[in-house]
C-alpha positions in Angstrom: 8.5 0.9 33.3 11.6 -0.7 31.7 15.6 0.2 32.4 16.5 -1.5 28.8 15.0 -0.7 26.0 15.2 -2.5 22.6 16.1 0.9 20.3 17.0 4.1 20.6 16.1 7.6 19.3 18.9 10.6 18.7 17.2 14.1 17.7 14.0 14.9 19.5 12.5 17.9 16.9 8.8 16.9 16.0 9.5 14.2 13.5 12.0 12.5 16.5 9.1 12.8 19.2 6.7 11.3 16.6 8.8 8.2 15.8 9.4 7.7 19.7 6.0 7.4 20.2 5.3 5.3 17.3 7.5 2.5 18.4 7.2 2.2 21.8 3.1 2.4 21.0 4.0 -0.7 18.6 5.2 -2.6 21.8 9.0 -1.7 21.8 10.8 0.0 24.6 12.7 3.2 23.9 15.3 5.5 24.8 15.7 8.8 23.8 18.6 11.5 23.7 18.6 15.1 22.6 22.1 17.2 23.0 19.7 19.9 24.2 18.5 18.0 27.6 15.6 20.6 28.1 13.8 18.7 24.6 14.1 15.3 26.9 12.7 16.8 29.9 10.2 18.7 27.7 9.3 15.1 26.0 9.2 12.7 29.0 7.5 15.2 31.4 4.9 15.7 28.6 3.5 13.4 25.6 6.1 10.5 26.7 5.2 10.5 30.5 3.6 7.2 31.7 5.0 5.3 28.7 8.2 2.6 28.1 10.4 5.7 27.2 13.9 6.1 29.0 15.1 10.0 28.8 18.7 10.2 28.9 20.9 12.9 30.3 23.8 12.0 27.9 25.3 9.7 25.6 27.0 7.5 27.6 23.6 6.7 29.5 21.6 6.6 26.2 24.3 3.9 25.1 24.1 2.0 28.3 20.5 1.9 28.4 20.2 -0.5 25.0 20.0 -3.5 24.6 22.6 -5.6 22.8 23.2 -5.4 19.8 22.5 -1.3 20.1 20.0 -0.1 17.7 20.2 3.4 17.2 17.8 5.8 15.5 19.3 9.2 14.1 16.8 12.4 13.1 19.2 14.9 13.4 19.7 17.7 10.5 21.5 15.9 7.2 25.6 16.8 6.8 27.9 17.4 9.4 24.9 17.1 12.5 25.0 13.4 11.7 28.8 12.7 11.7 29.4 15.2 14.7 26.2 13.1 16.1 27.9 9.7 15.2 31.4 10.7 16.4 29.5 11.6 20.0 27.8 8.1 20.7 31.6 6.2 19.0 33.7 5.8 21.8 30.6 3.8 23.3 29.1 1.8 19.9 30.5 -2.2 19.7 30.7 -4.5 16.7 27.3 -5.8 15.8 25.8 -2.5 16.5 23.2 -0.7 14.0 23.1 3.0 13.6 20.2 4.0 11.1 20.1 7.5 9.9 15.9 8.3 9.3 17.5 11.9 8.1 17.8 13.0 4.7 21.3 12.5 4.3 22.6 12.7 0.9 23.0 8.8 -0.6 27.1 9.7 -1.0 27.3 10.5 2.6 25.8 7.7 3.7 27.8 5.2 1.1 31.1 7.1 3.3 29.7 6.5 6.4 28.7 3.1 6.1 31.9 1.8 4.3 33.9 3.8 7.2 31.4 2.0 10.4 31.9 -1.2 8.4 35.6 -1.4 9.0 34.7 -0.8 12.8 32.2 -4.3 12.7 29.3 -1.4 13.0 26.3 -1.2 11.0 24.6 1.8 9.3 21.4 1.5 7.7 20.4 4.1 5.9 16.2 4.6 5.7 14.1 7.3 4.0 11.3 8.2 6.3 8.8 10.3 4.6 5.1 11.1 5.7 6.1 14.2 7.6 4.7 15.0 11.2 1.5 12.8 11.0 2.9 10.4 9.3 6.4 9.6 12.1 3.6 9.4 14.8 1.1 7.1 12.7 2.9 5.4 10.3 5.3 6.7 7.8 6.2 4.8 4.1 10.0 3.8 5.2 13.0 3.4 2.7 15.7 1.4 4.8 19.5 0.2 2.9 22.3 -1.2 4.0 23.6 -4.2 5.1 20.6 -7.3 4.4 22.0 -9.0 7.8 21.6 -5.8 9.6 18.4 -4.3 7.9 16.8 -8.0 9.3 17.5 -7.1 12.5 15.4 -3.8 13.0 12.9 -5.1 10.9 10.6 -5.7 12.9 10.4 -2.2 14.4 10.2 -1.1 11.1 7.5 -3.0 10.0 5.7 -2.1 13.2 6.2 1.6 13.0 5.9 1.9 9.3 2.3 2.8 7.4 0.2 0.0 6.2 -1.1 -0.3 2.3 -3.6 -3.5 1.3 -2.8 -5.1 4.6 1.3 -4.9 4.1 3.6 -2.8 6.2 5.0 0.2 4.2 8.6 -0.8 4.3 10.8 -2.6 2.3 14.7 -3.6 2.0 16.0 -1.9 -1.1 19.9 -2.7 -1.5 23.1 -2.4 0.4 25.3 1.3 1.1 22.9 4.0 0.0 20.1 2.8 -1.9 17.5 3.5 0.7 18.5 7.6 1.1 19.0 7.5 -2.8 15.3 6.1 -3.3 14.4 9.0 -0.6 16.0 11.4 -2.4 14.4 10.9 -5.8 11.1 10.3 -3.7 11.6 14.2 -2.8 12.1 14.6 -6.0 8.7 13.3 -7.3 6.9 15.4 -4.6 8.8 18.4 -5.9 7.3 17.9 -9.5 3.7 17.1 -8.3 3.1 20.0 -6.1 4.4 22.2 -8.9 2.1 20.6 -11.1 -0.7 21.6 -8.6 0.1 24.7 -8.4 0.4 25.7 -11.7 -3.0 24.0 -12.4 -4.2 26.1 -9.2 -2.8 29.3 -11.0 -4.7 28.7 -14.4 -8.0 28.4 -13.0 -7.8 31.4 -10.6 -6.1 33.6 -13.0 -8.1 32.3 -16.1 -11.5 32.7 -14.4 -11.0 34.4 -11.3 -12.5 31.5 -8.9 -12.2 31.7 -5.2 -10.1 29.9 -2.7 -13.3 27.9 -1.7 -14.5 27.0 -5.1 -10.9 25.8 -6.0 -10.9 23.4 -2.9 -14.3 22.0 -4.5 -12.1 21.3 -7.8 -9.5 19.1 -6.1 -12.2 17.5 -3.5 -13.8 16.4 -6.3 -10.4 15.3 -8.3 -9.5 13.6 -5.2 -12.6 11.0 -5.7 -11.1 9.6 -9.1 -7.6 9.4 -10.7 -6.1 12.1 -9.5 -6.9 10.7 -5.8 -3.8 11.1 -3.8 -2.9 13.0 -0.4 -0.9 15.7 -2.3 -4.2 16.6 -3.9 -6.3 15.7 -0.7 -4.1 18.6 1.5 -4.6 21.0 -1.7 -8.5 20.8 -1.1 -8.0 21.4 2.8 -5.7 24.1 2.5 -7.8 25.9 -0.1 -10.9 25.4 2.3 -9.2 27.5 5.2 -9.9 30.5 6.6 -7.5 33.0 7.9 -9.9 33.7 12.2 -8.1 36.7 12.0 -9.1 38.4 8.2 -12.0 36.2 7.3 -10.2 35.6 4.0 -8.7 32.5 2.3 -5.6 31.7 4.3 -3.4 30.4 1.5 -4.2 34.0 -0.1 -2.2 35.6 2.6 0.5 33.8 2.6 3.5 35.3 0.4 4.2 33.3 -3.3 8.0 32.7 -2.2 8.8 28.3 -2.0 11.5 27.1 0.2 13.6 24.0 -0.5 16.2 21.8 1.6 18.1 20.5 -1.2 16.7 17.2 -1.7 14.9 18.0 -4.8 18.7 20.2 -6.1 20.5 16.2 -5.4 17.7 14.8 -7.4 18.1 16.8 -10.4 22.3 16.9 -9.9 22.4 12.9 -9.3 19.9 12.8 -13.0 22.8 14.9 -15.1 25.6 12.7 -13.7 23.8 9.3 -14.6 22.3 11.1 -17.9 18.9 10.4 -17.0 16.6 13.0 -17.9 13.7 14.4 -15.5 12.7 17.8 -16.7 9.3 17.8 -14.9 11.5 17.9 -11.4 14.1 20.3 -13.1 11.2 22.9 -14.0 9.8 22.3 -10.3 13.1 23.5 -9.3 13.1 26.4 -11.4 9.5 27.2 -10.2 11.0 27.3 -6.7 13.6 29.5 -7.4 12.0 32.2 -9.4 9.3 32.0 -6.9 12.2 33.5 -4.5 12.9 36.5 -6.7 9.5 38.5 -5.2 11.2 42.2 -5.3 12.8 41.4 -8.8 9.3 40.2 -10.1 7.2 42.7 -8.8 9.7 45.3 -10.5 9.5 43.3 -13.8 5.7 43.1 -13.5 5.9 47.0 -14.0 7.7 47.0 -17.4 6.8 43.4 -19.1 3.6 42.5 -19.9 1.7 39.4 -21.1 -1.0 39.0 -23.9 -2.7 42.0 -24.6 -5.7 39.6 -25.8 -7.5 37.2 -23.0 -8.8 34.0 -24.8 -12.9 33.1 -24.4 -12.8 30.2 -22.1 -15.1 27.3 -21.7 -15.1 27.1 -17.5 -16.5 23.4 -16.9 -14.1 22.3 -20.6 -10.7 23.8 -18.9 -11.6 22.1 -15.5 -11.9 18.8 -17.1 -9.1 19.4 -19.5 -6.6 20.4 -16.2 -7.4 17.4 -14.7 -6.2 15.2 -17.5 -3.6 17.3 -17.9 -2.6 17.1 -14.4 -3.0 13.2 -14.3 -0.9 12.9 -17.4 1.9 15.1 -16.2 2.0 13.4 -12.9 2.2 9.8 -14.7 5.2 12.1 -16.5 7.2 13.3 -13.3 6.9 9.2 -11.9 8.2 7.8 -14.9 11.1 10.2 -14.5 11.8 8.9 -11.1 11.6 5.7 -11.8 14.3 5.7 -14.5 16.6 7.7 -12.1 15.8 5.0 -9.4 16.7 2.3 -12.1 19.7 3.7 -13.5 21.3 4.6 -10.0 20.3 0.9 -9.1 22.3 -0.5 -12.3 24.9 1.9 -11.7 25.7 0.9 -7.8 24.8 -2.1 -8.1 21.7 -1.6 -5.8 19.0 -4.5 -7.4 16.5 -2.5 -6.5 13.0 -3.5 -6.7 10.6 -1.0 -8.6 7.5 -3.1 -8.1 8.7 -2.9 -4.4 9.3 0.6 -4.2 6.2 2.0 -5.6 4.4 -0.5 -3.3 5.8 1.3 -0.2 4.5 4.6 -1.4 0.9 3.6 -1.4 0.6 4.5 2.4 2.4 7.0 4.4 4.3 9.2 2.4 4.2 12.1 0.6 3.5 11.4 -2.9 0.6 8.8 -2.1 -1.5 8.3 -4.9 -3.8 5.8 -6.3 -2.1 5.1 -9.6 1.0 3.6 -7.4 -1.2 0.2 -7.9 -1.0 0.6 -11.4 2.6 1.2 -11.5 3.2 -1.3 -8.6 1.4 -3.8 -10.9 3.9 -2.7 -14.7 6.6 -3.5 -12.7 6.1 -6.7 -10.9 4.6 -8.3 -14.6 7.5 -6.3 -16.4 10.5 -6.1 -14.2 12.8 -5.2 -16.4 10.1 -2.0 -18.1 12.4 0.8 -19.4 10.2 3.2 -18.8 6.3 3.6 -17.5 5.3 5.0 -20.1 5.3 1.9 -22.5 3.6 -0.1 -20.3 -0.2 -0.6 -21.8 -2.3 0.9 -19.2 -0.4 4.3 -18.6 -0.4 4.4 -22.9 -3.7 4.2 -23.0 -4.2 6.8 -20.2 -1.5 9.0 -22.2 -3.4 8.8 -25.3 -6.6 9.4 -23.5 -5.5 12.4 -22.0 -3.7 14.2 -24.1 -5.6 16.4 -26.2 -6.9 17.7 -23.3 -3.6 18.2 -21.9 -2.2 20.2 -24.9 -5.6 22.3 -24.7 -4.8 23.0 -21.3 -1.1 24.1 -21.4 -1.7 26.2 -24.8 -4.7 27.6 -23.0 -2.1 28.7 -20.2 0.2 30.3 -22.6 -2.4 32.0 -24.4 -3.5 33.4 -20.9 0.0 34.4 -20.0 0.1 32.0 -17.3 3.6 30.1 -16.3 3.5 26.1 -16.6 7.1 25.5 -16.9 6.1 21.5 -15.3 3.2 20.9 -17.0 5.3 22.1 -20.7 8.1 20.4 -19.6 6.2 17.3 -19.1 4.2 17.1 -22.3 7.6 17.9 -23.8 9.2 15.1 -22.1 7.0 12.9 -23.6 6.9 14.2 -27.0 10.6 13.7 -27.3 10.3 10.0 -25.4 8.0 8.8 -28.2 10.0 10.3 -31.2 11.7 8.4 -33.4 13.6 11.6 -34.8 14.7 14.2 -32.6 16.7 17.5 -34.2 19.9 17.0 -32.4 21.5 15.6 -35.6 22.2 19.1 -36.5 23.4 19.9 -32.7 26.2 17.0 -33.5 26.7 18.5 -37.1 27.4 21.9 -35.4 29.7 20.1 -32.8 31.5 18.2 -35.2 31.4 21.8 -37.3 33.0 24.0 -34.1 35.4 21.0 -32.1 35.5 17.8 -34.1 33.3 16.2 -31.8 32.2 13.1 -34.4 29.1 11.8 -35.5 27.9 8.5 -36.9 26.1 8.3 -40.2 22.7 6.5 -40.2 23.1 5.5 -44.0 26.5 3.1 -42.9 26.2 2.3 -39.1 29.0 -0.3 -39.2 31.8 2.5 -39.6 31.6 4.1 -36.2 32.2 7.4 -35.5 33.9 10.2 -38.3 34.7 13.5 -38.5 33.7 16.1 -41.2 36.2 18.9 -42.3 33.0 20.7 -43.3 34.9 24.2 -44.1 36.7 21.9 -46.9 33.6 20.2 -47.8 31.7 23.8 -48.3 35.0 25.1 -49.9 34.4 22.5 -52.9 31.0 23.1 -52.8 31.4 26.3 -53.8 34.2 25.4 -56.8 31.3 23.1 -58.2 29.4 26.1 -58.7 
């Protein structure tokens, strides 16, 4: 057993245990702190005992165990947990060390923090670490920024602990202060849309035809073995497939219709209005989430509004096939949206960060693992500079293959009464993204009408902005007459 070890890990809840073990199993010494010593005793008299893992009573011993220069894992709770946590281990942290917060901190806090360390020679990297409980203990897709100089020092831990995709470690360096927490973030924000997506495809068939919890997981099985292949709809099939040992029923039909959130999917869609980038697949996701909280108000609203009176005839095996287009193409919908956020942030902070790179680290390990990530790892390395994934020639082609299907599907939903606010808000993305008109000339008419808000003409360009005094303009109007 060793008395130094060559990192250390602050916050032992599941995901903390799970890294531990992944990096000391990749052949690097580790000590570990928790401010609740029972978790340390719990750790190293249990899945830790017998392995290069130092439990530590407190912080000073934590710090003193470490070799120099300290490298410090956080996974405590995001906000004021990892600036009490970092205030704690201070008095004891030297220039050169590196503090990297695997939390989901919000990008801003970690842009304060690191500026703040900085001016103390101290290093924080901030690193997305997404994959869940399997994924910390296995091999999670990690999102590390910061300082270059710094990030090169933990990388080989990273590289070691982090999933593997193709043969290449899931990991990459994405740009300095908060670009790594950011690309987090909007990664969230992704899995948000797509598990909305799911379930609203989920809710169509079992509502539209009454299928069973077990049929439904032979759906997505089945999806799972082409496109649609990805571990969002891999878990869907397992978790349709499960049986309650208690009732003998479907499990995920016990379970109460209410979705929690921890705000990384609320920054995401706050962050998108701020840099005016629209993402209204992750926006209706969010709205799914929150009405799904409102159970007593719906159950009293389901007792004085109703839907159709008239169900539509329905083509079982044609709706299956049409929802799984219309799944794929909404999903190509809610990346494309992420992307731009990713790129607009990057141009915005100055970030340069690497799309080609970033859907590359999502092909293992994380949450929104899916097959098309080669595809859109592939526009973006030929087409760096792509505005959007959606003009790149392979997703048009699966756009234009897909969509009558996917407008068959959602109006098939409506007609049944059945909510889709993601999969509508998708298709309507895109139909406004490849319109060359959009109606909000007459939404600046009427602002120019109400508060002299300006508009330019598209018949003379070159004269900027004007204002109409349209009551005038009406007033002779009326005179001609």
């Amino acid at each position: 057993m060793t008395t130094q070890a060559q990192v250390g890990l602050i916050g032992l809840g599941v995901m903390g245990e799970n890294l531990a073990l992944n990096i000391e199993r990749n052949g690097f010494p580790i000590a570990v702190y928790n401010r609740s010593h029972d978790k340390v005793d719990a750790f190293m008299n249990g899945s830790a005992k017998g392995k290069n893992v130092i439990g530590c009573k407190d912080e000073k011993t934590f710090m003193m165990c470490l070799e120099k220069p300290r490298k410090i894992i956080l996974l405590v709770k995001a906000g004021q947990p990892v600036d009490s946590t970092i205030d704690a281990i201070r008095p004891y942290l030297e220039r050169g060390d590196i503090i990297i917060d695997g939390g989901n901190s919000f990008f801003e806090d970690t842009r304060r923090r690191e500026k703040a360390l900085a001016q103390e020679g101290i290093f924080l990297i901030g690193s997305g670490v997404s994959g869940g409980e399997e994924g910390a203990l296995w091999g999670p897709s990690l999102m590390p920024g910061g300082d270059r100089n710094a990030y090169e020092e933990i990388r080989p831990i990273w590289e070691a602990a982090s999933a593997k995709a193709d043969g290449e470690p899931c990991v990459t360096y994405l740009g300095p202060d908060g670009a790594g927490h950011f690309v987090k973030m909007v990664h969230n924000g992704i899995e948000y849309g797509d598990m909305q997506l799911i379930a609203e495809v989920y809710d169509i068939l079992r509502k539209g035809f009454n299928i069973p919890a077990a049929e439904l997981s032979e759906i997505f099985a089945k999806w799972n073995q082409g496109l649609l292949n990805s571990y969002l709809i891999e878990i869907t099939a397992d978790v349709l497939s499960a049986v309650d040992p208690e009732t003998k029923k479907a499990l995920v039909d016990l379970i109460l219709d209410k979705a929690g959130q921890k705000g990384t999917g609320k920054w995401t869609a706050e962050c998108a209005q701020e840099l005016g980038i629209p993402i209204p697949t992750i926006d209706a996701a969010l709205t799914g989430r929150l009405l799904s909280s409102m159970k007593e108000e719906r159950v009293l609203a389901s007792k004085h509004l109703s839907g159709p009176s008239e169900k539509p005839s329905l083509d079982k095996a044609k709706l299956i096939d049409a929802l799984a287009d219309a799944l794929f193409a909404s999903k190509i919908c809610s990346y494309a949206q992420g992307l731009s956020l990713i790129k607009a942030a990057s141009d915005h902070y100055h970030w340069d960060v690497d799309l080609a790179e970033t859907a590359r680290i999502w092909k293992g390990g994380c949450i929104i693992r899916a097959s098309m990530l080669k595809d859109i790892t592939k526009a973006f390395k030929e087409q760096p500079d792509l505005r959007n994934l959606l003009l790149y020639p392979t997703f048009i082609q699966w756009m234009e293959k897909a969509q009558k299907n996917w407008r068959y599907a959602i109006t098939t939903a409506i007609n049944l009464g059945v909510p889709v606010p993601a999969m509508t808000a998708s298709l309507a993305y895109f139909d406004a993204y490849r319109s060359a008109n959009l109606p909000q000339n007459l939404t600046q008419a009427q602002r120019d009408y109400f508060g002299a808000h300006t508009y330019q003409r598209v018949d003379k360009p070159e004269v900027g902005f004007v204002h109409t005094e349209w009551q005038n303009l009406l007033k002779k109007k009326a005179e001609v007459k």
